[in-house]
C-alpha positions as CSV (number, residue, x, y, z in Angstrom):
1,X,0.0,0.0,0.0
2,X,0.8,3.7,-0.6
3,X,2.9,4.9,2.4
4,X,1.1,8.4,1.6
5,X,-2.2,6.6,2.7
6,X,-4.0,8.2,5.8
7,X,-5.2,5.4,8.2
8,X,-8.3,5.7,10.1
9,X,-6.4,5.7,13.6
10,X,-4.2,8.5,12.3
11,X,-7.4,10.8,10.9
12,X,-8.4,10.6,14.2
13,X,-5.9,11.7,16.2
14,X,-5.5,14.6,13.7
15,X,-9.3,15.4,13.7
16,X,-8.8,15.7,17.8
17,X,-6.7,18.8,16.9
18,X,-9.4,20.5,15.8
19,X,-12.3,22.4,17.0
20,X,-14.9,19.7,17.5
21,X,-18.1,22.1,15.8
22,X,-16.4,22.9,12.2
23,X,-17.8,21.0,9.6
24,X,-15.4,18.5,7.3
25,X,-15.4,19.2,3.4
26,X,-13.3,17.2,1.1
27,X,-12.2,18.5,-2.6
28,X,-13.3,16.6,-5.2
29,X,-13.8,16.6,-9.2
30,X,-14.4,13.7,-12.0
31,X,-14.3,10.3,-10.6
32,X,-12.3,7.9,-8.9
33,X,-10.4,8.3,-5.0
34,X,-7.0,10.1,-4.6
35,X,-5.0,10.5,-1.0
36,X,-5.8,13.8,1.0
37,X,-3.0,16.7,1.8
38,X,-2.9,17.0,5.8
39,X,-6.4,18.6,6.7
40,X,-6.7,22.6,7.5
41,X,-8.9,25.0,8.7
42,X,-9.7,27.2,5.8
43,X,-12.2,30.1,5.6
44,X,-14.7,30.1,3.1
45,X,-17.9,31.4,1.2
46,X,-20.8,29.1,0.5
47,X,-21.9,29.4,-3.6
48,X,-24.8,27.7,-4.2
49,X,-25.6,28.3,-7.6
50,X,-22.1,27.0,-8.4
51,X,-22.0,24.1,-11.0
52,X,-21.4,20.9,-9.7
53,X,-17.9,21.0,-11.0
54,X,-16.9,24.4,-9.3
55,X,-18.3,23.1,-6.1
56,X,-20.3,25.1,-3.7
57,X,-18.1,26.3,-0.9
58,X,-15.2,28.7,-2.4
59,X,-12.3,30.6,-0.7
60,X,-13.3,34.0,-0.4
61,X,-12.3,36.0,-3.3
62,X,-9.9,39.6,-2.9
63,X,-13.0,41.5,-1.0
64,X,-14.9,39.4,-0.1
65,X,-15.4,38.6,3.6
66,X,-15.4,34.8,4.5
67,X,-18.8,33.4,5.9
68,X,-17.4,30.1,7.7
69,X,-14.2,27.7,8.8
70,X,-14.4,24.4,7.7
71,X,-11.7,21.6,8.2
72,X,-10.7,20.9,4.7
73,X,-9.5,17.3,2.9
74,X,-7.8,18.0,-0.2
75,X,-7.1,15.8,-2.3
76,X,-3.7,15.4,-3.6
77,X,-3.1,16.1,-7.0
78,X,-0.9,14.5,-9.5
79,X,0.9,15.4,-12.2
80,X,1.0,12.0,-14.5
């Protein structure tokens, strides 16, 4: 297995970092699974007219005041 690969016990124990009332949002497009970067708190705006594709919670754009913190998963991306 990928040594990159989070484990549940270590999710955990990094989730116990965080304040226990943010919400969890992952990053996502297309299809399939990747690994996640190390999760962060992250401020951001909710845009629910955005397509599916753009996703509906954003970071804030220059001016624009964020609305919430989430805890973020992002997926790692690869260059192949």
């Amino acid at each position: 297995m990928k040594e990159d690969i989070t484990t549940v016990a270590q999710l955990i124990e990094i989730l116990k970092t965080f304040p226990t009332d943010l919400p969890v949002l992952v990053s996502g497009y297309e299809s399939g699974y990747e690994c996640f970067y190390h999760p962060q708190i992250r401020d951001l705006v909710h845009k629910s007219e955005n397509t599916y594709y753009d996703g509906e919670f954003q970071l804030p754009e220059k001016g624009e005041s964020p609305q919430f913190y989430a805890v973020i998963l992002e997926r790692m991306l690869r260059d192949d």
